[in-house]
C-alpha positions in Angstrom: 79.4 97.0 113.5 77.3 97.3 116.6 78.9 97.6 119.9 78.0 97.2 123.7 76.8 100.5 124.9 78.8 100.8 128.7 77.0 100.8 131.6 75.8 104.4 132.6 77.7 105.5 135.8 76.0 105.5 138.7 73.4 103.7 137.8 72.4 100.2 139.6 69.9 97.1 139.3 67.2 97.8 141.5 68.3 94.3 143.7 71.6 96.4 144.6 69.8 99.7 145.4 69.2 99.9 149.9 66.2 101.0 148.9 63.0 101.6 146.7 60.3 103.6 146.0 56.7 102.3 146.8 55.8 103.2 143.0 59.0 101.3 141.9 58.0 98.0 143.6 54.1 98.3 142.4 56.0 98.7 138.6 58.3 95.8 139.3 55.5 93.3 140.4 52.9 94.7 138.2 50.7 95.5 141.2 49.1 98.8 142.6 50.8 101.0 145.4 48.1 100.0 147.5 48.7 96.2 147.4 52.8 97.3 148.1 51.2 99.2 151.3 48.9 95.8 152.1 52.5 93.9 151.7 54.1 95.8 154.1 51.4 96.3 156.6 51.0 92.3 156.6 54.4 91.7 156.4 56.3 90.4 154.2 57.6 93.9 152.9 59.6 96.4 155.5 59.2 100.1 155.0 61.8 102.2 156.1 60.7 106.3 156.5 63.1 108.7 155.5 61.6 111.7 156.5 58.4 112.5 154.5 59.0 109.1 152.2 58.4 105.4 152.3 60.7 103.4 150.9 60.9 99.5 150.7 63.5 97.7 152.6 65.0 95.8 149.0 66.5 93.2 150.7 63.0 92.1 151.5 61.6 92.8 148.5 64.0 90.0 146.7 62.9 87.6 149.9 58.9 87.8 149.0 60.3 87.4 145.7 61.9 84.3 146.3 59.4 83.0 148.3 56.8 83.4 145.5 58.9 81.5 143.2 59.6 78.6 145.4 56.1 78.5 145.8 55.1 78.8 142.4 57.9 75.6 141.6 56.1 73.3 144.5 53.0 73.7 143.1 54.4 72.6 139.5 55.9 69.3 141.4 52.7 68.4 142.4 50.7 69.4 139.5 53.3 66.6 137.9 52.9 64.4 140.5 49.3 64.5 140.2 
């Protein structure tokens, strides 16, 4: 009989972590580091320095999110529409 492995200590979903690594947010989205720096310098990502590093602000990282998959759903109400 198989059982749930527990949850290691410590250890969080990114969504509940402050903050997140540049490299982290490119893996997440499948995108490069570069396009996380473009992101941020036009906007819709916040980076937060913490002495030498850049983080991302994850709080906005789950708005852009969000906003691409609003987006993504009114385009599939038109294409039905249509």
């Amino acid at each position: 009989m198989q059982t749930a492995s527990a949850p290691v200590p410590g250890s969080f979903h990114w969504s509940e972590r402050p903050f997140l690594h540049v490299r982290e947010v490119a893996e997440l989205l499948s995108i490069s580091r570069a396009t996380v720096y473009v992101l941020a310098k036009n906007g819709p990502l916040r980076i937060v320095s913490i002495g030498q590093r850049r983080l991302i602000d994850t709080s906005t990282l789950v708005r852009y999110i969000d906003a691409l998959k609003s987006e993504a759903a009114e385009r599939e109400a038109l294409t039905v529409l249509a």
